[in-house]
N, C-alpha and C positions, 0 to 999 in steps of 0.2 A: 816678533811683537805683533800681538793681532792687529788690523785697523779698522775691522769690525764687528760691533757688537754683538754676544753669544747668544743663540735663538733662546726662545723660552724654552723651560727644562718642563716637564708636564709634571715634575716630582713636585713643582712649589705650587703653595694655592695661591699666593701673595706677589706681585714683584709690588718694590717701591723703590721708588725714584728718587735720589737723596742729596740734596747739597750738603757739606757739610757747617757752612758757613751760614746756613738761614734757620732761624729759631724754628722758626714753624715745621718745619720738616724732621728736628731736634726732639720738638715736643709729640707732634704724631709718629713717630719714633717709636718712643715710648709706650703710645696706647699700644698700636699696634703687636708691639714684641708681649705686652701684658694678653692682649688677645689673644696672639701668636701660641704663648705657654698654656690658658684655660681651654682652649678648643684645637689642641694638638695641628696644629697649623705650620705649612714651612713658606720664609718668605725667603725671597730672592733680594738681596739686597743690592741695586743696582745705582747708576753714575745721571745724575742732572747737573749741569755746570751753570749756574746764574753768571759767571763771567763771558763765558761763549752763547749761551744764549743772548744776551747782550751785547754780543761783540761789534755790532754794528749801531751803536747807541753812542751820545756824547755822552759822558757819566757828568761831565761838568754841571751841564743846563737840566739833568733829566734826575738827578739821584742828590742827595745832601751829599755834604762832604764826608769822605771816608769808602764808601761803597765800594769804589773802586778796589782801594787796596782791602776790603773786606772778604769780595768775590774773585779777588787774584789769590785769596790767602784759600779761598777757597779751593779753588783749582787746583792748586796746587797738591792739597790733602788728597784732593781726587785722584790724582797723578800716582799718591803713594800707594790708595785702596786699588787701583787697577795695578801695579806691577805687583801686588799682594795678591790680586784672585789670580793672576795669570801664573806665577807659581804654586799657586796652595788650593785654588778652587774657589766657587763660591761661599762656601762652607768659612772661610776666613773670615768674611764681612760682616758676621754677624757682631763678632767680637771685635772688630774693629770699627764699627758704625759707635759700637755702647761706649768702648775706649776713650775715643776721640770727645765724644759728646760729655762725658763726667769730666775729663780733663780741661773743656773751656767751660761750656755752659753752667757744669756746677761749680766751678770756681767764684766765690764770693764777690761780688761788685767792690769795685777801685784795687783790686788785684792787677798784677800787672801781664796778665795772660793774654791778654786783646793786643800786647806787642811781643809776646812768644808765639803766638799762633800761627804754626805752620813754617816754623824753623824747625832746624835739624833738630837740635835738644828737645823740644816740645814734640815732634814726633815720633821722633826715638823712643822717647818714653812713652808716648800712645801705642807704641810696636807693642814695645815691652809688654805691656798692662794686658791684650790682646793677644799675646803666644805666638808673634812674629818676626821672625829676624831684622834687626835693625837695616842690613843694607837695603831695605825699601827705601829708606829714607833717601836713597839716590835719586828717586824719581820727581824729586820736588821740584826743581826747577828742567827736567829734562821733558819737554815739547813736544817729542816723539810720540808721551799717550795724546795728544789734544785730539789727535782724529779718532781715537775711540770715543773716547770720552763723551767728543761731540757730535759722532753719530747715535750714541745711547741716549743722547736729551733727545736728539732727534726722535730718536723711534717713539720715546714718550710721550712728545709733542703730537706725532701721526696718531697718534690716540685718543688723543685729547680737543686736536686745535691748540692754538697759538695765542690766544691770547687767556693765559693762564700763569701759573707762577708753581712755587716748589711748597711742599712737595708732589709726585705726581704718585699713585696706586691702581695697581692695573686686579681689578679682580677675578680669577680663575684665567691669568693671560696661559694664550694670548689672544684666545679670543672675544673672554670677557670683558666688560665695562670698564674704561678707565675714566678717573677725575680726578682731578685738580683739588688737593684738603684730604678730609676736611682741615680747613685751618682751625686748630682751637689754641686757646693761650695760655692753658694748665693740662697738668696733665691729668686726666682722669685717675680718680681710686678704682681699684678694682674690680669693685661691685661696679659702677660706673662704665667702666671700659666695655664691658658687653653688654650693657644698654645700648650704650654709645654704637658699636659697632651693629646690633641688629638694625638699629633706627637708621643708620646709613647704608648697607647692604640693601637694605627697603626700599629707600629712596633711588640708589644704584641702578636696581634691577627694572626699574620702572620705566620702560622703552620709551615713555616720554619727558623725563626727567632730565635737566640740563644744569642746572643754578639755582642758589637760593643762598642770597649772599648780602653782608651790609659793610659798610665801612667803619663806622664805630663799633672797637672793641675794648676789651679788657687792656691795660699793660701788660707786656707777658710777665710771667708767671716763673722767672726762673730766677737761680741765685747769681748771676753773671747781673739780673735787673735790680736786682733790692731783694731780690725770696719772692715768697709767697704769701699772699695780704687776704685777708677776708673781704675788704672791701677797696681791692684795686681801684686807681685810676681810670678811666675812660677815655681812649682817644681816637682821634679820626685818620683811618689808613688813605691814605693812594697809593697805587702801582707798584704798591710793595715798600711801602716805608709811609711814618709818621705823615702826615697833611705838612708841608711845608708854608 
């Protein structure tokens, strides 16, 4: 079992840094795999754990309720995608990143999937959907990956700096540009999506270029929230969750 993170492969133009537990990284996701297929692109789909990254955090005082077991349910799906690249390759993640994310995120709000997530049954069938043998599902609660796992946030982190959040996208790694987002809270159409992406490759490449960031945004934008609304709610983030 590796305990450390595989170098960059010089074959991807893309790595991205993935919780699978945090919308945002769910929904950039998406643009990007839309990017990915119009401009023959290959991304690496790589491990950020918001549990371990936090591991030295009270959840109590610092996060609403829930977080905790949200970012443990996390890790743990991470657990299953690394004993999945370690027999099959990177090449497995792709379809197991899309898997995972249709089976919670687009599941309908007041479903009861936010208490299957990242059980055996619930990832068994994410295997399934994805063309991967169910015995991954062993790795769910086995601890053995955390020292990968959380040396891969790491290297992403050394990229970036530390006080940033998921997901992370490294571009042309690994020696090009990485940053933290873009956070957005729908997903782009199509036409959209390579806008979207030149106007931040732009921004990226600009040697002096660091942040441009607000704390009021949209509600996201998925079917786990309500769907998708023409004129969402507006609300105030902190530190990665709602304005408490």
């Amino acid at each position: 079992m590796p305990m450390t993170p595989p170098p960059s492969d010089p074959e991807y133009d893309i790595e991205f840094f993935w919780d699978p537990i945090c919308p945002f990284a769910w929904i950039t996701s998406r643009w990007v795999a839309k990017v990915a297929a119009q401009r023959d692109y290959r991304v690496d789909w790589r491990f950020i754990s918001l549990r371990l990254v936090n591991k030295d955090i009270d959840y109590a005082t610092h996060f609403p309720p829930g977080y905790d077991e949200g970012h443990t349910a996390g890790l743990k799906v991470l657990r299953v995608a690394a004993s999945a690249r370690d027999e099959h390759g990177r090449e497995a993640l792709g379809p197991f990143v899309s898997a995972f994310g249709h089976a919670y995120w687009d599941e309908p709000k007041g479903s009861d999937v936010r208490t299957r997530v990242a059980t055996r049954d619930h990832v068994v069938s994410v295997l399934e959907t994805a063309g991967l043998p169910a015995h991954h599902a062993d790795a769910l609660d086995d601890t053995s990956w955390d020292a990968l796992i959380d040396a891969e946030g790491e290297l992403a982190l050394s990229r970036t700096g530390r006080d940033v959040g998921t997901p992370i996208i490294s571009f042309e790694p690994p020696d090009g540009v990485s940053f933290f987002g873009p956070v957005i809270s729908r997903v782009p159409s199509d036409e959209q999506a390579g806008e979207l992406w030149d106007a931040v490759t732009t921004l990226a490449h600009f040697p002096g270029f660091a942040e441009m960031k607000r704390s009021l945004r949209e509600r996201i934008q998925l079917n786990i929230a309500g769907g998708v609304s023409d004129a969402p709610v507006q609300e105030d983030w902190q530190a990665g969750h709602v304005r408490m």
